[in-house]
C-alpha positions as CSV (number, residue, x, y, z in Angstrom):
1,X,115.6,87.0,21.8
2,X,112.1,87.6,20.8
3,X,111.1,91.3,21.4
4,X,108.9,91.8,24.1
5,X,104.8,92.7,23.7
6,X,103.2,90.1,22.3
7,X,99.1,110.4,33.9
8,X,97.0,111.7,31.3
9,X,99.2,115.0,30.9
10,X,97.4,118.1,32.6
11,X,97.8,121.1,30.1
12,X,99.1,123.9,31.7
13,X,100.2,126.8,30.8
14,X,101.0,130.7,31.8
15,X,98.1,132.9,31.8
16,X,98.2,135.4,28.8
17,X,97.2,138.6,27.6
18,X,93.5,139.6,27.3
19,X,94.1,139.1,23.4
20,X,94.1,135.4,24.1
21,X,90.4,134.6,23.9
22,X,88.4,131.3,23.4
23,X,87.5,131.3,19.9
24,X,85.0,129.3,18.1
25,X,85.2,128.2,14.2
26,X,84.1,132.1,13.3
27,X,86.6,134.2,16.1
28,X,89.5,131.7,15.0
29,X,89.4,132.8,11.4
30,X,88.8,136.7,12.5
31,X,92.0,136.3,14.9
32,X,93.8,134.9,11.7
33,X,92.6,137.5,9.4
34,X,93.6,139.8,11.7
35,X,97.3,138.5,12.2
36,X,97.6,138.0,8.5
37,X,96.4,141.5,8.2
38,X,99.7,142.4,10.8
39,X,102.0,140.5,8.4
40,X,101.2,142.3,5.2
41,X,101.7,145.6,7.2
42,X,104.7,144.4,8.2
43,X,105.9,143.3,4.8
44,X,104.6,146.7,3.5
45,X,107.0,148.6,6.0
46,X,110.1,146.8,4.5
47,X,110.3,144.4,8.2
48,X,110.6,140.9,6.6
49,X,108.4,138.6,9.4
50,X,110.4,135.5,8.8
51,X,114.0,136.6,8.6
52,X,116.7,133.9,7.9
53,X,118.8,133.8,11.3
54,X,119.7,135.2,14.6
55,X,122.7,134.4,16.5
56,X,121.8,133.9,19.9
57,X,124.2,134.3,22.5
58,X,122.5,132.3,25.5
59,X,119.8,129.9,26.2
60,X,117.2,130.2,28.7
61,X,118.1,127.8,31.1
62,X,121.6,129.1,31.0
63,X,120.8,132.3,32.1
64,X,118.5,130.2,34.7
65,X,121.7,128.8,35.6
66,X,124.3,131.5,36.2
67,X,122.5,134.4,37.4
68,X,118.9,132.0,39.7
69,X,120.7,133.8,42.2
70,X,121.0,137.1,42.0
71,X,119.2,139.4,44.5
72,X,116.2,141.4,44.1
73,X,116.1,144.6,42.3
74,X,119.8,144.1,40.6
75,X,121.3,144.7,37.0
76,X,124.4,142.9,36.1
77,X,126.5,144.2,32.9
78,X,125.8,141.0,31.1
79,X,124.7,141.9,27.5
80,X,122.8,138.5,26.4
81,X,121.0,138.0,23.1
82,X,118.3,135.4,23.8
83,X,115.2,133.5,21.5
84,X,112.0,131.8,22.0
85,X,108.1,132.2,21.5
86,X,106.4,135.0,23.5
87,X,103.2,133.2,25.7
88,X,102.7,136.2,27.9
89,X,102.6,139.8,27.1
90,X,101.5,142.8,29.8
91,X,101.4,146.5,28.8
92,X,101.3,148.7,31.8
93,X,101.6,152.3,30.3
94,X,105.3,152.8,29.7
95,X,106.3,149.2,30.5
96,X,105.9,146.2,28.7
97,X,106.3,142.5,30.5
98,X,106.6,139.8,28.6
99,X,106.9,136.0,29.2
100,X,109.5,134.5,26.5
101,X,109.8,130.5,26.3
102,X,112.4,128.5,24.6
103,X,113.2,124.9,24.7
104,X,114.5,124.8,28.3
105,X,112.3,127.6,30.2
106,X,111.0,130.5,30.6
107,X,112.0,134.1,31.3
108,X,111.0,137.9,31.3
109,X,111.3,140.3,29.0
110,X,111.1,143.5,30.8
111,X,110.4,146.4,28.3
112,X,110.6,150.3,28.9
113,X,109.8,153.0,26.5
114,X,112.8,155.3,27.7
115,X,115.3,152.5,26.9
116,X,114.0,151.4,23.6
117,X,111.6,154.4,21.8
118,X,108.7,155.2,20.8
119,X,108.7,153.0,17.7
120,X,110.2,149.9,18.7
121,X,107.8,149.9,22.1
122,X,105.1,150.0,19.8
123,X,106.6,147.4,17.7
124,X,106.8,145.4,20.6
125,X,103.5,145.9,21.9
126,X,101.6,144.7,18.6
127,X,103.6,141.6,18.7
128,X,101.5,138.6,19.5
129,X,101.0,135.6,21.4
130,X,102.9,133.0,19.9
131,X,105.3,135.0,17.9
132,X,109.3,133.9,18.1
133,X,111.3,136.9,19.1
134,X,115.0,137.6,19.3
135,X,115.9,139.9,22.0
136,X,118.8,141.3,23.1
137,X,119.7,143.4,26.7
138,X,121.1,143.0,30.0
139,X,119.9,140.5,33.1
140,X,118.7,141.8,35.8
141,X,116.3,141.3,38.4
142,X,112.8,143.5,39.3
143,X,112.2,144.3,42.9
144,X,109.9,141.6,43.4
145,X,112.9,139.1,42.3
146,X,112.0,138.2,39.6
147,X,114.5,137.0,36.9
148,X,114.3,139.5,33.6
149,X,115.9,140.5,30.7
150,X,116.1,144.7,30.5
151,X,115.8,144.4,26.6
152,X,117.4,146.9,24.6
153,X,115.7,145.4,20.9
154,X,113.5,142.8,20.1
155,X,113.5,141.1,16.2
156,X,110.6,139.3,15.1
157,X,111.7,136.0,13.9
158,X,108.6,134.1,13.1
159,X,104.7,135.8,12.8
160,X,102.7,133.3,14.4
161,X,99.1,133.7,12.2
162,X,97.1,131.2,14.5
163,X,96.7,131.8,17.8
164,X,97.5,129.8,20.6
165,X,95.2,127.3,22.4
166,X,92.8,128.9,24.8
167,X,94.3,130.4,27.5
168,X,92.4,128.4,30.2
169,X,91.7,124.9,28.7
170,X,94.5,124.2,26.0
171,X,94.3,121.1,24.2
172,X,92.2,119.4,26.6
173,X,91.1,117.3,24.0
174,X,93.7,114.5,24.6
175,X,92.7,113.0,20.4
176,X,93.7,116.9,19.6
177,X,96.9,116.9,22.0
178,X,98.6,114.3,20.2
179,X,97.2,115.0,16.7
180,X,98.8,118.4,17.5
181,X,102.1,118.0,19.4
182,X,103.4,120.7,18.1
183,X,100.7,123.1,20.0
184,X,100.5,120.8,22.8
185,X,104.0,121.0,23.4
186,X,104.1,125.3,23.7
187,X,102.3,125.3,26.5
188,X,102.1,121.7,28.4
189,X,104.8,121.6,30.8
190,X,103.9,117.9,31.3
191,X,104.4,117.0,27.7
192,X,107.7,118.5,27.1
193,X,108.8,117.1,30.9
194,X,107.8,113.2,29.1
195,X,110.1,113.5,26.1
196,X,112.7,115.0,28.4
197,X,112.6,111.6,29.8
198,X,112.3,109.6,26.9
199,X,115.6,111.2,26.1
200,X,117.5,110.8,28.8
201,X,116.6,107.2,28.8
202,X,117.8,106.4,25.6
203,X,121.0,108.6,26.4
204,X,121.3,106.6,29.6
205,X,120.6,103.2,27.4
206,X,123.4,103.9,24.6
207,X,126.3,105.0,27.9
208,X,125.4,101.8,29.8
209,X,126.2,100.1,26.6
210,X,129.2,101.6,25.4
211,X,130.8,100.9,28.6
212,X,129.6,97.3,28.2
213,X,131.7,96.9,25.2
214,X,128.5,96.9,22.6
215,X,128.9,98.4,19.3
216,X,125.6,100.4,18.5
217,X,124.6,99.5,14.4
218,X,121.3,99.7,11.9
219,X,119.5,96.8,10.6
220,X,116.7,96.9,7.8
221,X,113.6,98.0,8.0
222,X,112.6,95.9,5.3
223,X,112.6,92.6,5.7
224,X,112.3,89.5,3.0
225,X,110.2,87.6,5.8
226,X,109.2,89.1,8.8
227,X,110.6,87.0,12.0
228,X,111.8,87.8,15.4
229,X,108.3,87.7,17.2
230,X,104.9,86.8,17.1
231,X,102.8,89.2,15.3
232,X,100.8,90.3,12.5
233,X,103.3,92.6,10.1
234,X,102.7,95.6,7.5
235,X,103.1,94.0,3.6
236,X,104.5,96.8,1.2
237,X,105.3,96.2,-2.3
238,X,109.0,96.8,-3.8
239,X,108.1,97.9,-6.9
240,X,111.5,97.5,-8.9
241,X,112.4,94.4,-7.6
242,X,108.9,93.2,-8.0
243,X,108.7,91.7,-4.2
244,X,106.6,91.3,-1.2
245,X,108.4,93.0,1.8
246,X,107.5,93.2,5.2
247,X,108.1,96.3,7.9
248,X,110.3,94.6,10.6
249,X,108.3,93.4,13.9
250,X,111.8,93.0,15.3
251,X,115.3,93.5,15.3
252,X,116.5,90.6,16.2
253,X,117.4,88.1,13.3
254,X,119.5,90.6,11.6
255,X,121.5,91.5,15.0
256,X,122.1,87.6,15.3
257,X,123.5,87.6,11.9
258,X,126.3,90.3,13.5
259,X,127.2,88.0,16.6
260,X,127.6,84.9,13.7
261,X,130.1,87.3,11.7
262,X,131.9,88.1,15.1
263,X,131.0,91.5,16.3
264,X,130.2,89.9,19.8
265,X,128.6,92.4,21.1
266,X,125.9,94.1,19.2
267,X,122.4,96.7,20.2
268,X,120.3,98.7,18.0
269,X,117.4,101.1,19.1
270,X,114.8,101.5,16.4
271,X,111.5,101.5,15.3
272,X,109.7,98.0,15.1
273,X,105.8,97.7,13.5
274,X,103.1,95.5,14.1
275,X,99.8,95.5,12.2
276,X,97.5,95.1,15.4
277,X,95.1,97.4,17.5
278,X,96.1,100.2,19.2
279,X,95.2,100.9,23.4
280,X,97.2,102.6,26.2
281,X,99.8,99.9,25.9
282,X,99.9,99.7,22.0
283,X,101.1,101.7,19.0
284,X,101.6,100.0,15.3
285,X,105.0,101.6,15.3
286,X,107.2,102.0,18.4
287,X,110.9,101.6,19.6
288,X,112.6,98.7,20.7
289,X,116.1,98.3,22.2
290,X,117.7,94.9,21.3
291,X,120.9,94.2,22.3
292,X,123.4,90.4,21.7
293,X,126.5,89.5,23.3
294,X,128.1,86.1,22.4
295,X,129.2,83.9,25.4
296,X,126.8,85.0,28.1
297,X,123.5,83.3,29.1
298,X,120.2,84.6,29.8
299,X,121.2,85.3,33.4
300,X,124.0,87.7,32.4
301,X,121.3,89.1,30.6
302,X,118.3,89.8,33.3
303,X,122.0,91.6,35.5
304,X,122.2,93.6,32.6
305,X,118.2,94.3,32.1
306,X,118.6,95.4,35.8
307,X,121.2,98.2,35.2
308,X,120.0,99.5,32.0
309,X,117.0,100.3,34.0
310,X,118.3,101.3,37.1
311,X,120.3,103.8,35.3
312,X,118.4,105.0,33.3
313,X,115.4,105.5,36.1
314,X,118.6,107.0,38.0
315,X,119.6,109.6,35.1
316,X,116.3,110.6,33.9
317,X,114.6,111.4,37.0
318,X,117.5,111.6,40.0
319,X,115.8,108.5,41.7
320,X,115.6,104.6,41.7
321,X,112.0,105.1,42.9
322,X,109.2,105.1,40.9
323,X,104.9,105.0,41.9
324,X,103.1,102.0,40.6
325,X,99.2,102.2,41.4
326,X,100.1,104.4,44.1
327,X,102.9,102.0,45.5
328,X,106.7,102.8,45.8
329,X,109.1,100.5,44.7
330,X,112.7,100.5,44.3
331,X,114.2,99.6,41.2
332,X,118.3,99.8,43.1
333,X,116.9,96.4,44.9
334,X,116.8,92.9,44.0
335,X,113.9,92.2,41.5
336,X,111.7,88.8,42.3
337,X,112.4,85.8,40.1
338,X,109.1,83.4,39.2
339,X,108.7,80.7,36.9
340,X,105.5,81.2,34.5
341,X,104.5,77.6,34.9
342,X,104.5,78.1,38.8
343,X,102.9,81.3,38.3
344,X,100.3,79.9,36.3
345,X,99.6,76.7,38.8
346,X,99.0,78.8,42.1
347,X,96.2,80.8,39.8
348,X,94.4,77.0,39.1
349,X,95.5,75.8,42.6
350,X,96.9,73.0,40.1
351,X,100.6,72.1,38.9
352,X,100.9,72.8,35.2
353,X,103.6,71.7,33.0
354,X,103.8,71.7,29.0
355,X,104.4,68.0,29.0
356,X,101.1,67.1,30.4
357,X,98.2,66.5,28.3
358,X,97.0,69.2,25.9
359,X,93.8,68.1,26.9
360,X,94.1,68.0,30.7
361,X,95.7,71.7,30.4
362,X,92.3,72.7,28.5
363,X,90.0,71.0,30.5
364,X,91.8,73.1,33.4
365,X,91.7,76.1,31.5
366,X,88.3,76.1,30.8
367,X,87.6,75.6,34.6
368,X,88.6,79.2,34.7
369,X,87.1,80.4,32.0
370,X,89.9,80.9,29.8
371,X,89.0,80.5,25.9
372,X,91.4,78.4,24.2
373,X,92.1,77.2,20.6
374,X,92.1,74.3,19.3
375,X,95.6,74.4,17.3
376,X,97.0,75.3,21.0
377,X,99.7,73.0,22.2
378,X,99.7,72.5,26.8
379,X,102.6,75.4,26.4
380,X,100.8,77.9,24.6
381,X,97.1,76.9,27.0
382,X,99.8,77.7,29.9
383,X,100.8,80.9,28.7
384,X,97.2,82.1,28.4
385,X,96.3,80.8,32.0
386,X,99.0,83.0,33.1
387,X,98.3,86.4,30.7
388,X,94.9,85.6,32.1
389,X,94.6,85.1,35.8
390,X,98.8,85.9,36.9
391,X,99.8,88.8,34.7
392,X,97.8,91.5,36.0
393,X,99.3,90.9,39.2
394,X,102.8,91.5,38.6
395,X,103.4,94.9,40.4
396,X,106.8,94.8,41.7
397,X,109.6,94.2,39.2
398,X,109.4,90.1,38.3
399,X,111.4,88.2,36.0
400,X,109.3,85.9,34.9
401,X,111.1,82.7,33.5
402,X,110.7,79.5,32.3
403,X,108.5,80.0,29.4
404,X,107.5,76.8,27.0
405,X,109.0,75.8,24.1
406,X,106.0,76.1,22.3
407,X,106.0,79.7,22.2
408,X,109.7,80.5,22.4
409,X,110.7,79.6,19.0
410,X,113.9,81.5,19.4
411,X,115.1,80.2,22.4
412,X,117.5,77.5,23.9
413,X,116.0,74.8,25.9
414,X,116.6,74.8,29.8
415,X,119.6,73.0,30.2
416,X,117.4,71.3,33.5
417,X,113.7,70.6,31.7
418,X,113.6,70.3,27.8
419,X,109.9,71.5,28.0
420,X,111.3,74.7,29.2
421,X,113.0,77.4,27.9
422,X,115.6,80.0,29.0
423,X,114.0,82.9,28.7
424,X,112.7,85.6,30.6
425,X,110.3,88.6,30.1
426,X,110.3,91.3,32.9
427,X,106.8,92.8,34.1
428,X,106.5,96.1,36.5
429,X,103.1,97.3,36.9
430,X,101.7,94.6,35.4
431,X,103.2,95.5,32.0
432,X,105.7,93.2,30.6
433,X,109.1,95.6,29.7
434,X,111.5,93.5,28.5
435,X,112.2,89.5,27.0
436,X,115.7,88.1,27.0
437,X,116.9,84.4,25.8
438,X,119.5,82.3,26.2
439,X,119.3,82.0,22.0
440,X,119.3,79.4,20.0
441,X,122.3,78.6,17.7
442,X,121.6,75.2,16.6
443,X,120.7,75.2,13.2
444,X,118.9,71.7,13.1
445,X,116.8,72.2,16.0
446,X,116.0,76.0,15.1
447,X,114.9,74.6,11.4
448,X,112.4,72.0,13.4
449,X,111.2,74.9,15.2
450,X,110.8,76.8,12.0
451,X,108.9,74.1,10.9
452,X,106.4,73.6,14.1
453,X,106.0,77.8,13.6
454,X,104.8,77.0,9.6
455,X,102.2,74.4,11.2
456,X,101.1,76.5,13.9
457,X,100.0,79.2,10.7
458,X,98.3,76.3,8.5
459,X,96.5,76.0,11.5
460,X,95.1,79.6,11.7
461,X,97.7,81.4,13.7
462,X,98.0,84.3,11.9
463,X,100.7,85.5,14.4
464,X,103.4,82.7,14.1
465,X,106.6,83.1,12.5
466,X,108.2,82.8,9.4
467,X,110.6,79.5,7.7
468,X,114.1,82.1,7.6
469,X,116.1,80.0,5.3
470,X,118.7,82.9,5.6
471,X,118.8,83.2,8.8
472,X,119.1,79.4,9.3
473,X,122.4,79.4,6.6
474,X,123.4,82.4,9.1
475,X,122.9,79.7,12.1
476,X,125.2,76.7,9.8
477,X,128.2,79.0,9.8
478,X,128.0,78.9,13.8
479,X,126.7,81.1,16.3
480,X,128.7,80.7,19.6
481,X,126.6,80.8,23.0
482,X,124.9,83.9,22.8
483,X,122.3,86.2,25.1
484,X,119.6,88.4,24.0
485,X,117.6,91.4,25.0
486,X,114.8,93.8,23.9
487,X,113.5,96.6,26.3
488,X,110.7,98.1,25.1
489,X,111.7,102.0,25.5
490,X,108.1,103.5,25.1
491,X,106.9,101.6,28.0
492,X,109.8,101.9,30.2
493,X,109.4,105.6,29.8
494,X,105.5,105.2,30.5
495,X,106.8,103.8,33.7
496,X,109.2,106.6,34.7
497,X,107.1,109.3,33.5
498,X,104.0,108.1,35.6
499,X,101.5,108.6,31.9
500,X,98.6,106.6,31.7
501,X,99.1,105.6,28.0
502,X,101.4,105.5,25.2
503,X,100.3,107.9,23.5
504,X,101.4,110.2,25.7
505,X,105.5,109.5,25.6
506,X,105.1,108.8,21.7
507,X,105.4,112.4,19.8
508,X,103.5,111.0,17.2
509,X,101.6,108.1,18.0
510,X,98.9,106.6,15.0
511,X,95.6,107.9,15.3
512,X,92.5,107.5,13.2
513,X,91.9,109.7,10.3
514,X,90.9,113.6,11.5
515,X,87.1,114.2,11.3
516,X,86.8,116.4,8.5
């Protein structure tokens, strides 16, 4: 199984103390003088700024949890000791309220000079924005209802000597928001809901899986030749060993080794690289999820490609449902099944096949504009019409099967048209999400392949696989009949999260080099 891929997030965050100002190039570097300035004074008074631990007793959310309830205006004789970075601070006089934040949520710190002193409430008062606290007191509630802790101490636990973004805009700069994930993520609600997603899909994918019977295992990064799908790789240099290595643009060859030593049923979800340009739908690095069990077929597969999904849609966001282009569709119902020649043909008003004439297939291409070249075999022409002129229509979830030989090296012919393969690749939204085979495990016919690949790159395809002469000794011990799938998780999470590009549901996605 080759692997597949050939809401901007609104920055939001609590309003904060008047000490939060927009700063330009000259205020940022007063604000940090001053806070530097705060942590010598500190150090001076014997407080060390960044102390080594604190044992927290609760989280936010689990206070969130137990006590969301608890009426207006009422103090429980719960004694908590609670972290997280202080975005909101309000002096009123003898009061202090202040907004504290950790992973899960947000709460209040409600501070009174009777209960703590003089000193410590004017400890508390110069802390800033930004600055992790440990607190410790007892939940209550204000008369307004609102959820607080009545703190008895506050520890600093980390001076925070540049502010956080601008109170108003944040990073609105989406270049700076993801060059800067770690300030993006303090106050973007958006941001942190993503990779809350990302998470829970990847959970969801590794449950589904284990109840499936799949063992979960690692494969090198570095590969000898890189294989698995078509596309351009990363070359390093193994300096010891004196070799050209390749970073992996799949997982697959090396999970196929695994079904031919007998493990049956094998996934991996890792990081794959491809040395091509970068867009909403493209990053040179992102994560794949291959999985191989020995005896099924490609059909067994696209069931299975259904309920990783549905799950995981289920278990990451509480619904099936999700919006594409402002339609709702149902991932809990059937998905649509279309063959790409078919798909292809209704475009061009034309039946199209990959035994027909290479040149017939061109001249018809070329009908509809569609720039070909000349090293293209009818199957690979076909595959263009379709990316072309039937791709971008794919809004519901489609299987799309029947895919030429020509450009599924990896996979078995249809057992009903030799020119065909058993493969599929799924598309929602007009993105394609997944690719699953029936694989090939004859060693003879994948060497020919092989072969036809090596041709294909003499004749300028800079994107065509690799002659594997391990993998094909791998293939001469005997694979048995064997499935294959890769889900591309960034996109799937794209999906469920509703974001506009990539970049968004990547923490660190590549960027070009920071203007100096």
């Amino acid at each position: 199984m080759a692997s597949p891929f050939s809401r901007r997030a609104n920055y939001r965050r609590e309003s904060v103390s008047d000490e939060s100002v927009e700063l330009g190039t000259n205020g940022l570097e007063q604000e940090k003088a001053r806070r530097l300035g705060s942590l010598d004074a500190l150090r001076a008074q014997g407080t060390n700024p960044y102390p080594y631990r604190f044992d927290r007793s609760h989280t936010l959310g689990e206070i969130r949890n137990e006590f969301g309830t608890l009426e207006a205006g009422s103090e429980t004789d719960t004694h908590v000791n609670v972290a997280g970075r202080i975005l909101l601070k309000r002096d009123q006089g003898k009061l202090i309220f202040a907004t504290l934040q950790d992973r899960e949520t947000s709460i209040q710190l409600f501070v009174s000079k009777a209960i703590v002193g003089d000193d410590a409430f004017d400890a508390i008062n110069n802390l800033d924005l930004g600055d992790w606290v440990g607190a410790t007191g007892i939940v209550m509630t204000t008369r307004k209802g609102e959820l607080s802790i009545k703190v008895d101490s506050v520890v600093l636990l980390s001076k925070a000597v540049r502010p956080l973004p601008d109170k108003w805009h944040g990073l609105t700069d989406t270049d700076t928001r993801y060059r800067q994930r770690y300030a993006d993520l303090i106050g973007n609600e958006e941001s942190r809901r993503m990779f809350a997603i990302r998470h829970a899909v990847i959970a969801s994918f590794r449950r589904t899986l284990h109840e499936r019977g799949f063992i979960e295992v690692e494969t090198p990064v570095l590969h000898v030749e890189p294989g698995g799908a078509h596309a351009r790789p990363f070359v390093t240099h193994h300096n010891a060993l004196d070799m050209t290595l390749y970073l992996r643009i799949a997982l697959e060859l090396h999970l196929k080794r695994l079904i031919v030593g007998g493990m049956e049923r094998v996934f991996e979800i890792g990081r794959v690289f491809r040395n091509e340009g970068i867009s909403t739908r493209h990053n040179p690095e992102f994560t794949m999820m291959e999985s191989y069990q020995a005896f099924g077929d490609y059909n067994e597969v696209m069931a299975l490609t259904e309920q990783l999904i549905t799950n995981a849609a289920r278990e990451a966001t509480g619904s099936t449902k999700v919006i594409i282009n402002g339609n709702e569709f149902d991932l809990a119902q059937p998905w649509r099944k279309a063959r790409m020649i078919d798909l292809a043909g209704e475009k061009v008003g034309e039946t199209l096949h990959p035994s027909m004439d290479v040149d017939a297939v061109r001249k018809i291409a070329a009908k509809h504009n569609i720039k070909t070249d000349s090293h293209w075999g009818s199957g690979r022409i076909i595959e263009e019409i379709f990316a072309e002129l039937a791709e971008g229509e794919l809004q519901e979830p489609t299987f799309v099967t029947g895919h030429p030989v020509e450009i599924s090296p990896l996979a078995r012919a249809d057992r009903n048209d030799p020119h065909l393969t058993e493969r599929f690749e799924l598309f929602i939204g007009a993105r394609e999400l997944a690719n699953g085979y029936s694989e090939l495990n004859d060693p003879v016919e994948q060497r020919s392949r092989f072969e036809d690949e090596q041709k294909a790159k003499v004749a300028g395809d800079n994107e065509a696989g690799s002659m594997d002469e391990d993998y094909l000794r791998a293939l001469e011990y005997g694979m048995p009949p064997t499935a294959g799938l890769g889900i591309g998780i960034d996109r799937l999470v794209m999906l469920l999260a509703a974001a506009g590009s990539i970049k968004d549901v990547i923490l660190f996605p590549t960027l070009r080099p920071e203007a100096k």
